[in-house]
N, C-alpha and C positions, 0 to 999 in steps of 0.2 A: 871509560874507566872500568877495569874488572875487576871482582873483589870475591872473592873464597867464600862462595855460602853453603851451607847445608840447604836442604829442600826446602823446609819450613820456611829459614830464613828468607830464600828464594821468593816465595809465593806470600811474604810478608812486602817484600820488598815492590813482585809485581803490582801488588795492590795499592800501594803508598803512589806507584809511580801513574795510575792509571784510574787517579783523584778519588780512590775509596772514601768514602769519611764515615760511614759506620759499621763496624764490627763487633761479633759477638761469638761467643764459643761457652762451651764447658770441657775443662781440663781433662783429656786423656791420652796418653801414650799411646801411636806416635804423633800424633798432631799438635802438641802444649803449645809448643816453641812459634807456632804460625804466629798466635796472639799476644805472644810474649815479647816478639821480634816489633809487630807493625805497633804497639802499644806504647812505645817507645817516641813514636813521631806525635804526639800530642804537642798541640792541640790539634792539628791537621786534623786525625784520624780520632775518633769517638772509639775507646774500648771497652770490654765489659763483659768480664764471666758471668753469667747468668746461670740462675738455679739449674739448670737443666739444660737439654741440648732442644728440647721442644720450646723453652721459653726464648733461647739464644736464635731460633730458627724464625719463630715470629719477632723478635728485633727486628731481625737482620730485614726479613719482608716488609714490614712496615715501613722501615726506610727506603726500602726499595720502592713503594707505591707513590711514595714522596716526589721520587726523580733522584734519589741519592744512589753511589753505587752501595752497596755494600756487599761483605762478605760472614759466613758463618762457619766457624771450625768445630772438627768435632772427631773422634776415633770411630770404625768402621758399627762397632754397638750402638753407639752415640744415635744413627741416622736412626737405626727402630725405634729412638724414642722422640725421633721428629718428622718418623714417616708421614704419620696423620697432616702436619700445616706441608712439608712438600708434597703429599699426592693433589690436595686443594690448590695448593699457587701453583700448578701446573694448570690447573683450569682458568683460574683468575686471570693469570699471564702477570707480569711485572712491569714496569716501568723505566725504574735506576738500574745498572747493572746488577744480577744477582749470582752469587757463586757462592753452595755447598760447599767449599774444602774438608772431604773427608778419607782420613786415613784409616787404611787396611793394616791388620798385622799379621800376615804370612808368617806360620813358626809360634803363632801364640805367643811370641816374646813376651808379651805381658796384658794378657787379654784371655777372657775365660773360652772363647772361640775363635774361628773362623770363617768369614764374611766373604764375600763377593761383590762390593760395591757397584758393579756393572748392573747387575740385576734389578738395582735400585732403576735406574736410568730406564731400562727399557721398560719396568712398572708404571713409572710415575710418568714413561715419554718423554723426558729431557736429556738437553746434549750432556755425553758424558766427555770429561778430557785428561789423559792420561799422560804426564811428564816421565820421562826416563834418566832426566837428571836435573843437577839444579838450575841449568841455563833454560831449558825446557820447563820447569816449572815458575819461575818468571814469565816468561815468555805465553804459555798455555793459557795463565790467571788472566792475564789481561787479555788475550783472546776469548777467552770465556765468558768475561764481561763485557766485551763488545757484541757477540753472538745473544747474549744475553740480552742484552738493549736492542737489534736487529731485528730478535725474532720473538721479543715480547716475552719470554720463557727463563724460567729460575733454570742452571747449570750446576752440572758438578764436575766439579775436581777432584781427581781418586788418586792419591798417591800409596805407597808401601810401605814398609819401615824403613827398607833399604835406600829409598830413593828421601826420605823426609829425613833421615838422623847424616846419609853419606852427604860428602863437601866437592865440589868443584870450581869452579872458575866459575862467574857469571859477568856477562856486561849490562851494568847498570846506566839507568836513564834518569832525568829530572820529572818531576810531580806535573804532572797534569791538569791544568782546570778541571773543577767540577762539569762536564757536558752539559747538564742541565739544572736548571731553578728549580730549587726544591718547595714540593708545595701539593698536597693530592689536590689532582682535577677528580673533583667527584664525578662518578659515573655507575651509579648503583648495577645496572647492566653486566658491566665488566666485572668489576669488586663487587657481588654479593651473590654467589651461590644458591639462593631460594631455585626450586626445583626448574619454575619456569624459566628463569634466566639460566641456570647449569645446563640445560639439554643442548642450548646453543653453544656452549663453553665446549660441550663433550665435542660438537661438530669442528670449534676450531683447532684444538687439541691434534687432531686426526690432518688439516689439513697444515699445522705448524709443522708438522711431523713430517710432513712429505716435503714441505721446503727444505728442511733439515735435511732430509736426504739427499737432496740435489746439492746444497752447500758443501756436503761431506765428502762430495767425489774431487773437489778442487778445496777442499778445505787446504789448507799449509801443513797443518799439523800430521796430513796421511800423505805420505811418500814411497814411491817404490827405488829403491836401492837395485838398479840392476847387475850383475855380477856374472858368474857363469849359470846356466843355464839348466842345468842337472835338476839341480834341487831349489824350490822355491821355501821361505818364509814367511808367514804370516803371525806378525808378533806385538806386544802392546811391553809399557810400563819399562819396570827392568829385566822384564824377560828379554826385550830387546839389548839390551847390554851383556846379557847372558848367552845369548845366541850367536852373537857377534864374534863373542872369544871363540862359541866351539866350532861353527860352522865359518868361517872368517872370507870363505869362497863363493859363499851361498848368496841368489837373490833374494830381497827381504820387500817386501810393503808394511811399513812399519805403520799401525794404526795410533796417533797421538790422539784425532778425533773418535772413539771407540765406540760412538755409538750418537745417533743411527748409522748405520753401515753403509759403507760405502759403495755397494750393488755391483756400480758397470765397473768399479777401479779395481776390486776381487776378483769379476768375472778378467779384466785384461791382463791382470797378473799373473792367475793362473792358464791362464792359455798362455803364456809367455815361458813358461817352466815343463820340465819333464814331468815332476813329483812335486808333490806341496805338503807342505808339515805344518800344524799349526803349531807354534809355541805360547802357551801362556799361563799365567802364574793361577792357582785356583780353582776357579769352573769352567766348564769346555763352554768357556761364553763364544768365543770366536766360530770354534770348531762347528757347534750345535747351528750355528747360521750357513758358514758356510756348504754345509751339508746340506744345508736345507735349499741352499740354491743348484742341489745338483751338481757340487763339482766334488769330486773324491780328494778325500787328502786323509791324511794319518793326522793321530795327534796324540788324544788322552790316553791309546793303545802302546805307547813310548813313553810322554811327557808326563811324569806324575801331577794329580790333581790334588796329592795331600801334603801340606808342610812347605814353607818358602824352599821355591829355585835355589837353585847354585850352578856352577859352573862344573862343580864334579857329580852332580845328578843329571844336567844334561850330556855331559860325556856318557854315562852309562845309557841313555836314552839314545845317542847319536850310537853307541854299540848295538843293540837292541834294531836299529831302524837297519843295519851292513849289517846284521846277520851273525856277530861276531861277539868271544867272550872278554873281556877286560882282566888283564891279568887282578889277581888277587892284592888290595892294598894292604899296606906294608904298617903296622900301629903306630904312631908318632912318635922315638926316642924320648919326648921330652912328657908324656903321658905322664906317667909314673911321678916327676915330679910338681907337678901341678894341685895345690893344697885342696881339698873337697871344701866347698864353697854352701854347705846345708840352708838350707831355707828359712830362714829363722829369726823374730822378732829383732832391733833395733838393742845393742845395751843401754838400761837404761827406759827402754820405749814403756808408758804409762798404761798400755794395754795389756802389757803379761801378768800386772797380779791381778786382772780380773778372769783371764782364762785360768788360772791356778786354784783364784779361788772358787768356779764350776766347776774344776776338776774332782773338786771334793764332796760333790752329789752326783747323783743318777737324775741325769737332766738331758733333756733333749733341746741341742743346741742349734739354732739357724742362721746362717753366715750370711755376710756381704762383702759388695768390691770393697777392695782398700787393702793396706797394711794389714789390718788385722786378718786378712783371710789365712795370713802366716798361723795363724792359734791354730787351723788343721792338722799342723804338724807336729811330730813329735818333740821333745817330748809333754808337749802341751797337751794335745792332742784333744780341743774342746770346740769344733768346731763340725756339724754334721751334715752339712748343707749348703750350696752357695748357689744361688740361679742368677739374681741379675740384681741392678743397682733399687733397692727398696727392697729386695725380697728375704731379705732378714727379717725386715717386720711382716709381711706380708701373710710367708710361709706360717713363721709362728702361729699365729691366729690358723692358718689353714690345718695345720696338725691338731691341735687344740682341740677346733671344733670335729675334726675327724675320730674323737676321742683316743688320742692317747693319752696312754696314762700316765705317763712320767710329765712332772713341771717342764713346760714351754719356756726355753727364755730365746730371743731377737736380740741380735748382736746388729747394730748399725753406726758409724763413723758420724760423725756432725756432717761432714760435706753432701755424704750419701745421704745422710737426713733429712736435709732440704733438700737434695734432688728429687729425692722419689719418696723417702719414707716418711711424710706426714699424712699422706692419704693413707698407706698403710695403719698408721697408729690410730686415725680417724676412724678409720673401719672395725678396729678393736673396741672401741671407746659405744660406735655406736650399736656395733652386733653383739653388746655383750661378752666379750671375751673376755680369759681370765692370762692370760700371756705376760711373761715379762717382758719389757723391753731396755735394754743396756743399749745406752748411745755412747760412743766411745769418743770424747771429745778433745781432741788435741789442738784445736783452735789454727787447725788448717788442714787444707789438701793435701795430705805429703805423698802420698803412694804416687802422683804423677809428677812433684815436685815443688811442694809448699806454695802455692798457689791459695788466695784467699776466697772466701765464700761469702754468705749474708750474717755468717755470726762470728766475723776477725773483727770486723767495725773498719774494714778497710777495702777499699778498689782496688782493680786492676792497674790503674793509673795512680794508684798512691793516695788517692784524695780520702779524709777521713768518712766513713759512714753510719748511719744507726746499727750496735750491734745484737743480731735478731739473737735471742736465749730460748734454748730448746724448752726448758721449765713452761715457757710461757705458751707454748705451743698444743705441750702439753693438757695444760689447764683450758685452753681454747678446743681442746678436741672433747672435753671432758671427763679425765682423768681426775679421780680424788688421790689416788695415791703417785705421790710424785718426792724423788729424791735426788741429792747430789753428793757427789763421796770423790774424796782425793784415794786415787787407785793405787800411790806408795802408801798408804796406810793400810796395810793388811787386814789388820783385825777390824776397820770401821766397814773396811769393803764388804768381807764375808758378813760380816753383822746383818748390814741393809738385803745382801744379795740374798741370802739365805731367811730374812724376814719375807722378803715381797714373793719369792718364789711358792712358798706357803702358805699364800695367801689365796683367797678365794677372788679377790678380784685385780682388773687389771693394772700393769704398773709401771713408772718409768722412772728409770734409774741414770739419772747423767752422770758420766767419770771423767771428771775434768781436768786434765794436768798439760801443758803443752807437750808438743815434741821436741823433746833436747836436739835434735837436731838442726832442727829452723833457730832454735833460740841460742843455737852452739854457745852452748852452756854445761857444764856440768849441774845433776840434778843435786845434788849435795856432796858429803866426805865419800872420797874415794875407798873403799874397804879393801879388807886383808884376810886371811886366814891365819890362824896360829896354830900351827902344823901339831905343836903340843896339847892341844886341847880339840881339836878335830877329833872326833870317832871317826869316821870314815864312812857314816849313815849314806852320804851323796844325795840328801834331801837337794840342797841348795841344786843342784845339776837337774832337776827336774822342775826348776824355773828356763831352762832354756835359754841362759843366758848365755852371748857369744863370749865376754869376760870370764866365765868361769871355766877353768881349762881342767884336764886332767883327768881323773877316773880312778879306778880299782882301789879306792879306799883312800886317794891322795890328790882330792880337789886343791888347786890354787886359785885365785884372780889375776889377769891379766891388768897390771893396774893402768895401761896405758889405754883399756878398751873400757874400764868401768868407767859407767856416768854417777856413779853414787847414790843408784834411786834405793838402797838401802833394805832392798827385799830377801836379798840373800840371807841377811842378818836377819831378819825377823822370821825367817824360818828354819834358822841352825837350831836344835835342841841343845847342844852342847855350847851356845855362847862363843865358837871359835871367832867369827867373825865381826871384826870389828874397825870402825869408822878411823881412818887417818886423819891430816890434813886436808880442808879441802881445796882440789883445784883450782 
C-alpha cells in the first residue's frame, strides 16, 4: 500500500513499522510533525516532549540500553543542546536501536542560524543517514536502526526542511516485533565512563568506526547512477533532487549513508568520470573529504555554501562551471501584487501589551526563541538581543553584572522557561543579581505549533499531568519578589513592570493569558473606531496590531482580524474606540 507522506510523517511511520516503542523529542521547526505523526500509534509507541532536547536525548538512550528501539527528534539547534549525552553514548555504545532524527533548516526558514548536522556525526563518530525524499526517509529510519543495533552505536538522521515539510508517495509496511526483551544487562564496563573503563571505550569507538567504513561501501543507501560520462556527481539529501533536474545526463554516486565515507566507492566513481563536482547543501562536508583523498573536483568554487539549494541557484552554478553567462531574469508579473506580509505579533496575542508597556522606559531589553521574538520589530520595537533558547534570562544577569546602567529586564516564553531558563534564573537568585525577569505565558508552545509542555497540565498523548507553575520555581530558586499580571490589563502590567524594574533586587514577573489561537476563541468584544471622535493621534497603530489598518490620521479595525483583547481601547486618548458585540 502507498500513502502520500511528508518527510516527518515518513520517518514517523518507518519507526512505527521497525517496532520503535520509545520516543522523545522537543518541539522545533522542521522536525514537530516526526513526534506528532508516530504519537498517534499509542499504546504501541511511548511519546513525550520533554523539557529539552538533552533531557529527550537521555530518554530516548535509556531505553535504548534496555534493548528497546527508540528514537529522539529534534531541529538542527536542538542537537547543541544534546551534544553532551550523544558525544558520551558514542562511547557507551547502545543496545535497542538508536536514532537522532534531526532536522536542518537551509534558508533560516525559521531558525536563528544555520547548522550542518553532518559535522555532528563525524565529532561524535556515528553513522549519519540522509533521505532525499519521503520513501527514503522511511526506508533510512529503519536502516538506521538496524546499523544501530549491528554495530552497537547511536545514529543520525539529517533531514532539511525541504525534504521533512515536501509530500510524496511512500510504500508502507505492518509493525514489527519488538527484536529484543527489554530489560539492562548490567555491565558497569560498558555503561559507565569512569576514566579507567573510557580509555577502552575511546579504543572501540575507533575500531566501530572502521567497520562502519567497510559497511558504507556496500551500504544500500550509497549508489552510483551511471549516465554519460563527462561529468560525475557527487551529491546527498535534496541536493540530490536538485541535481537531477539540472544536470539530468550527469553520473551521480548519491551518498544516503554520508558518513563514514565511502573510500573505494568515491575513489571508483571518480575514476569512472571525466570531471567531478560535488553538490551539497551547506558545508563543503563531501568536497573537504574528497579532496582529502586526492582526487580533484570542483564544488564550493560553483555550488554556493550559504542559504537552502534550488534548482535556479544550481543552474547559475551549472553556468559558472561552462564558462558561460545566464541571461538576465525577467521580475515575476505578479510581484507587484502580492500583499507585504510584515512580521508582526498575533491580533489579539497577550504579549504585545507587555512590549508596549517597556516601550515606555529606557530599558535594556533581552530576547528569546518564540513568538515573542516578533517584539523586535517595529513598531514595537523592545527587544535587544536574542542568542539561544534561555538566554533571555541568562544575558540579562550577564549585562547587569557587566554594569550597565539602564534596568535589565529578560524576556522568556513558559516553554523556553523549562527548557533552559531555570538555571538561568537560578544563577540571578544565587549571584546576586538585580534583573527583571518577564516570563511570557501563554500556556503552550505556539511558535512551533501549540505543542504542550510541563506547565499545560497535559501530554503529548493527551493523558492529563501535574501542571508545573513558573511562581513556584521561582520561590525554589529563591526569589522574594515574585508577581503575576493579566497582560490585556494595561494599567496592572505597567504598574508591576515599572515597580520591579526599579527595584534594587531581583525579580519575576509571570504574564499569563493563553494564546487565542490554540483557544480559537475570541479574547473578548470585538472593537470599532468612531471616525467622529478619533484625532488621528495613531497611538493605537503603534500597538502593532495586524487589525488595525489604515494611517495618516485615519486608523480603522479590521473587525474580521480583531480578537478583542481590548488594548487598542485602553490607549485611545480620545475614547474613539469602543467594544461591540462579542464574537
Amino acid at each position: 500500500m502507498r500513502r502520500l507522506l511528508s518527510g516527518n510523517e515518513a520517518i514517523a511511520r518507518g519507526a512505527f513499522e521497525a517496532g520503535v516503542t520509545v520516543a522523545a523529542g522537543y518541539p522545533g521547526t522542521p522536525s514537530t510533525e516526526i513526534l506528532e505523526s508516530l504519537a498517534r500509534h499509542k499504546p504501541e509507541v511511548y511519546c513525550e516532549w520533554s523539557p529539552n532536547e538533552k533531557v529527550a536525548f537521555e530518554v530516548a538512550a535509556g531505553a535504548s540500553l534496555a534493548g528497546a528501539r527508540s528514537i529522539v527528534t529534534m531541529k538542527h539547534v536542538g542537537l547543541n543542546v544534546a551534544a553532551d549525552p550523544l558525544m558520551t553514548l558514542s562511547y557507551i555504545s547502545v543496545e535497542g536501536g538508536f536514532v537522532a532524527c534531526v532536522a536542518d533548516d537551509p534558508g533560516m526558514h525559521s531558525s536563528q542560524n544555520e547548522q550542518d548536522t553532518r559535522n555532528y556525526a563525524r565529532f561524535a563518530k556515528v553513522p549519519l543517514f540522509e533521505p532525499s525524499d519521503s520513501q527514503e526517509a522511511r526506508d533510512l529510519l529503519r536502516l538506521a536502526l538496524q546499523v544501530s543495533e549491528q554495530f552497537k552505536t547511536p545514529a543520525i538522521l539529517r533531514t532539511t526542511t525541504r525534504v521533512s515539510h515536501s509530500r510524496s508517495l511512500v510504500e508502507i509496511g505492518e509493525r514489527a516485533a519488538s527484536p529484543r526483551k527489554v530489560g539492562l544487562v548490567k555491565d558497569p564496563p560498558r555503561f559507565v565512563p569512569i576514566p579507567v573503563w573510557g580509555r577502552p571505550m575511546r579504543v572501540r569507538v575507533e575500531e566501530r568506526l572502521a567497520r562502519l567504513r567497510a559497511f558504507a561501501e556496500t551500504c544500500p543507501a550509497n549508489r552510483i547512477e551511471w549516465r554519460e560520462r563527462d561529468l560525475g556527481i557527487i551529491t546527498h539529501s535534496i541536493a540530490y533532487q536538485y541535481a537531477r533536474e539540472v544536470w539530468p545526463d550527469a553520473s551521480i554516486l548519491k551518498l544516503g549513508m554520508s558518513y563514514p565515507f565511502p573510500d573505494e566507492l568515491i575513489r571508483r566513481f571518480a575514476g569512472g568520470v571525466k570531471s567531478l563536482l560535488i553538490v551539497e547543501e551547506l558545508d563543503d562536508f563531501i568536497e573537504q573529504h574528497v579532496k582529502a583523498l586526492g582526487i580533484p573536483c570542483r564544488g564550493r568554487d560553483v555550488v554556493p555554501g550559504i542559504m537552502e539549494l534550488s534548482e535556479d541557484r544550481l543552474l547559475e552554478s551549472k553556468a559558472l562551471l561552462e564558462e558561460r553567462t545566464l541571461p538576465a531574469s525577467k521580475p515575476s508579473p505578479f510581484a507587484s501584487l502580492l500583499p507585504p506580509r510584515p512580521p508582526v505579533l498575533c491580533p489579539g496575542c497577550p504579549h504585545r501589551g507587555i512590549f508596549y508597556a517597556l516601550g515606555k522606559k529606557d530599558v535594556v531589553v533581552t530576547g528569546d526563541i518564540g513568538c515573542y521574538s516578533l517584539g523586535a520589530f517595529p513598531p514595537l520595537d523592545r527587544m535587544d538581543s536574542i542568542l539561544c533558547m534561555g538566554a533571555g534570562v541568562s544575558m540579562a544577569h550577564g549585562l547587569e553584572k557587566a554594569g550597565e546602567s539602564r534596568p535589565v529586564v529578560g524576556i522568556v516564553g513558559d516553554s523556553t522557561f523549562f527548557h533552559s531558563g531555570i538555571t538561568g534564573l537560578l544563577d540571578i537568585a544565587y549571584n546576586r543579581g538585580r534583573s527583571t525577569i518577564i516570563v511570557l505565558d501563554n500556556r503552550t508552545t505556539a511558535m512551533t505549533g501549540h505543542q504542550d509542555h510541563p506547565g499545560t497540565g497535559r501530554t503529548l498523548q493527551g493523558e492529563p499531568s501535574p501542571a508545573a507553575r513558573i511562581e513556584d520555581f521561582g520561590r525554589a530558586c529563591g526569589l522574594q519578589r515574585i508577581s503575576a499580571i493579566d497582560p490585556y490589563n494595561l494599567e496592572e502590567a505597567e504598574e508591576v513592570i515599572f515597580r520591579e524594574i526599579e527595584s534594587n533586587e531581583p525579580s519575576l514577573i509571570v504574564s499569563r493569558a493563553p494564546c487565542p489561537l490554540r483557544e480559537r476563541k475570541k479574547v473578548g468584544q470585538v472593537r470599532s473606531i468612531d471616525a467622529d471622535e478619533c484625532r488621528g493621534c495613531e497611538l493605537c497603530l503603534e500597538l502593532g496590531c495586524p487589525a488595525i489598518e489604515g494611517g495618516q490620521g485615519n486608523p480603522h479595525i479590521n473587525q474580521s482580524l480583531c480578537a478583542g483583547c481590548g488594548l487598542c481601547q485602553q490607549v485611545c486618548p480620545a475614547g474613539a474606540i469602543r467594544g461591540g458585540e462579542k464574537a
